[in-house]
C-alpha positions, 0 to 999 in steps of 0.5 A: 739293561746294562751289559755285563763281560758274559754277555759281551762275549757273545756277540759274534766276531767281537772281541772287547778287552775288559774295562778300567774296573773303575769305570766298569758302570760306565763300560756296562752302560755305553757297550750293551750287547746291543751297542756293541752289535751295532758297532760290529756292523758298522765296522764290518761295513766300512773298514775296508773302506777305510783301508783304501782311504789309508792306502791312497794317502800313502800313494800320494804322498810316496808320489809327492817324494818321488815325483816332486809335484805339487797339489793342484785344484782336480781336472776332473771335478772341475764340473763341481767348482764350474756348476754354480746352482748347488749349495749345501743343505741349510744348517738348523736353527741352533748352528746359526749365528754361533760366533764363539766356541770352546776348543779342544774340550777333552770330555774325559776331562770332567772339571773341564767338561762341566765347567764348558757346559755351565759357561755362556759359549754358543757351542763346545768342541767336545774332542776326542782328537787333538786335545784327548789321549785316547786310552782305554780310561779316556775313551769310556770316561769321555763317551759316559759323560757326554752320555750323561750331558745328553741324558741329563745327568748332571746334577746342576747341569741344564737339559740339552737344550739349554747348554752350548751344543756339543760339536763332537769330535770323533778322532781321525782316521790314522787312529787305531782303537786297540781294545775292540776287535772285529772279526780278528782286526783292531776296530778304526778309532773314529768308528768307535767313537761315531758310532757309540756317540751315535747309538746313545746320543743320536736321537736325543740330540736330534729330537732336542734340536741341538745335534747331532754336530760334528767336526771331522778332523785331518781329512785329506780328500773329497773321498774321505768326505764321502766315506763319512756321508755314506756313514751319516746315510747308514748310520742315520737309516740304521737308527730310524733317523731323517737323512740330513739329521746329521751336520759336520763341519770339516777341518780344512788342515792339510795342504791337500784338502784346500785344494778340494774345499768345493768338492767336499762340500758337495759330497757332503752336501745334505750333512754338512754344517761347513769348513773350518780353518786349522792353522797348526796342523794345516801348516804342518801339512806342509813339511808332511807333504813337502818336507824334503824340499827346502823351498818349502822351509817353514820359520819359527810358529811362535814368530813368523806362523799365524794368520796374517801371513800370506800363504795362510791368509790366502787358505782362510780368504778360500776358505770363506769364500768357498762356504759362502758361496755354497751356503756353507758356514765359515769358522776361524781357528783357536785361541790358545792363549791363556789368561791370567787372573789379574786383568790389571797386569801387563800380561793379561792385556798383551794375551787379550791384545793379541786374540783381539788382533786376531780374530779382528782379522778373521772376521774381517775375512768373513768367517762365521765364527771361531773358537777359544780355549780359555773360558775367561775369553768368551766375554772379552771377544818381523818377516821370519826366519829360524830363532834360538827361541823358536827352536827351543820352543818347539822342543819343548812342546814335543817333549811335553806333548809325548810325556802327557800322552804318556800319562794319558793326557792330550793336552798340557800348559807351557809358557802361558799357553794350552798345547795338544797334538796340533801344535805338537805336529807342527812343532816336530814337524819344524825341527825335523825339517829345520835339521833336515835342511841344516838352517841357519840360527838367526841370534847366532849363525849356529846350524840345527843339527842333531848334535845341537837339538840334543844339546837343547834338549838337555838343557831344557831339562830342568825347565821342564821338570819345573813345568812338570813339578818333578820331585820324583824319580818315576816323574824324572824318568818318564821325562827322559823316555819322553826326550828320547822318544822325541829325539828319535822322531826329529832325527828319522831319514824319513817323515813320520807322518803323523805323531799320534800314529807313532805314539799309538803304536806302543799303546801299552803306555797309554793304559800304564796310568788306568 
């Protein structure tokens, strides 16, 4: 039966705030009494596990800054890399021969969330991280209508078993779901997801051999990895599950977590579905880890930063070349590009030339797989330096980035291409550095500082209200607050290390739509 706000009060230790009214079916669905129990245990068996995981992130990086090391492959695991009899568990039948995916499918995005379901793609990233803003609304809407996927219903929609399987992406651990407390503590954001994907979902899932799947996103150690086994073995004994039943597929996106690809593996070893490879936070991995040294100056994303380059080609041979030799699969990264309507025009021929290039050269590397954003893509499958271009670019995208979070979206459209918090991470994060170490402008010899970041954000005014349709003040406004607070991120002495934990702090904002 579905709950009503009396009867949530009265789980002990609980404390849940009170749903958008428009989704108040929704909320009475997904956050029974039972659900709601279920949860509560679940956080109060792990938080202070994810606590320490938090606290030893911090640790390192604060030894990084004053110690100026670099990351290295750990001595005392060596007996996992040097043991070559073990392999990871094998995957089901549905995760096998999956060559392409939809990426960054927020599910609080209906249209879009139906639309993926209906397509001809093997599988969809259903995310609730880099291309989702985590409001209260978008959280509820997003877990109800994979709810309604697995329980069928969407008029129109097949059975679970006959649309592309869901890889569910749960939000990492640096996000806070401010609208639960436990025991007087704001639940982490990546329980609350798991756990009620779980709880609703699990079973089905299982018993229709499409899940459960999922991808665990921004993971920097093999510790984290085995904090999320031992929540695969507790939830899985709790709800009447196989252990195994679960398989996930860790994004390999921090400079840290290359380093340690074996070992994650093996913590994971009955639950893993493999690793994947995740080219814009991973290199911005670098300048949160390495950002105060210029030798680790990173040039232009949209010039010199994909794939074919050597210190990211190296990460994806490693990558695959650790999956299959543990019996793991190996998936490429995304294609944001999107198409245009005319398949005749120049632009339409140089988007599918590019994705073309690239992904030949992931499945030259042996990768198992890889994923699109756009749906039309499904069927079709200078040495660098600091530019004015570049520079702008970036600016843009994080100025656009915070003013869609604002308004409760995660990701947004510029300039032909999709954007959400990963490219978004990279582009502040090359700003901050590029101002940081004063470089160089290769069309004009100009230095990037302060004063001239904040003169391009200036002039991309315009631009960027036309991206936005601004016609009204409200609009113009929220834009300035966007500039400003994006402004104050690239002019910190210190690296913020995550930009959706900054933004999260202020969480009033993200319920200022809902």
């Amino acid at each position: 039966m579905a709950a009503t706000l009396q009867q949530i009060t009265t789980v002990t230790g609980v404390e849940l705030e009170p749903p958008p009214p428009i989704l108040k079916e929704e909320f009475q669905t997904l956050l029974t009494p039972e659900a709601i129990q279920f949860l509560a245990e679940l956080v109060s068996t792990f938080d202070a596990d994810v606590d320490e995981i938090l606290q030893l992130r911090m640790v390192t990086k604060l030894d990084l800054d004053r110690h100026g090391g670099l990351p290295d492959f750990l001595p005392h695991t060596s007996h996992i890399r040097e043991d070559q009899s073990w392999k990871v568990q094998p995957v089901p039948r549905r995760l096998q021969n999956r060559h392409v995916d939809l990426g960054d499918v927020s599910p609080a995005n209906t249209e879009h969330f139906i639309r993926a379901l209906s397509s001809t793609a093997q599988g969809i990233q259903t995310d609730f991280d880099d291309g989702h803003c985590p409001t209260y609304f978008n959280q509820i809407r997003g877990l109800s209508n994979v709810y309604k996927a697995v329980h069928n219903q969407f008029p129109d929609i097949p059975p679970i078993s006959k649309v592309p399987i869901l890889m569910l992406r749960p939000r990492a651990w640096n996000m806070v779901e401010h609208n639960m407390l436990v025991n007087g503590k704001e639940v982490p954001g990546p329980l609350f997801d798991f756990g009620l994907l779980m709880y609703h979902n699990g079973r089905i899932l299982f018993e229709n051999e499409c899940g459960p799947f999922f991808y665990l996103s921004k993971v920097e150690s093999h510790l984290e990895a085995k904090l999320w086994n031992n929540i695969f073995v507790w939830v899985q004994k709790k709800l009447g599950l196989p252990i195994g039943s679960i398989k996930a597929t860790v994004l390999i996106e921090n400079i840290l977590a290359a380093f340690e690809m074996e070992e994650i593996l093996y913590e994971l070893r009955d639950h893993s579905a493999g690793l994947n490879c995740g080219i814009w936070d991973y290199s911005a991995s670098f300048i949160n880890k390495f950002g105060r040294r210029r030798e680790f100056l990173l040039p232009d994303r949209s010039k010199y930063v994909n794939m074919e380059k050597l210190f990211l080609k190296s990460y994806m041979d490693l990558l695959v070349k650790t999956c299959h030799k543990r019996g793991a699969l190996a998936t490429g990264g995304m294609a944001a590009l999107l198409l245009t309507q005319d398949k005749g025009s120049l632009e339409f021929q140089k988007a599918t030339a590019i994705v073309t290039r690239l992904k030949l050269l992931e499945i030259n590397a042996g990768v198992d797989g890889f994923m699109v954003f756009d749906l039309n893509l499904i069927e079709p499958m200078t040495k660098g330096g600091v530019t004015l271009f570049g520079l702008k670019y970036n600016i843009g995208v994080g100025i656009l980035f915070i003013e869609a979070w604002l308004r409760g979206q995660g990701h947004f459209y510029f300039r032909g291409q999709v954007e959400d918090s990963a490219t978004a991470e990279i582009s502040r994060s090359q700003v901050w550095q590029w101002i940081r170490h004063g470089v160089k402008l290769e069309d004009d010899n100009r230095t990037v500082t302060r004063n001239l970041v904040q003169t391009l954000v200036k002039e991309l005014g315009t631009e960027l209200q036309e991206v936005l349709q601004c016609c009204m003040d409200s609009c113009k406004t929220q834009l300035d607050v966007a500039s400003e607070m994006f402004l104050e991120i690239v002019q910190k002495q210190d690296f913020p290390e995550f930009l959706t934990t900054y933004l999260n702090l202020d969480h009033t904002f993200l319920s200022a739509n809902h």
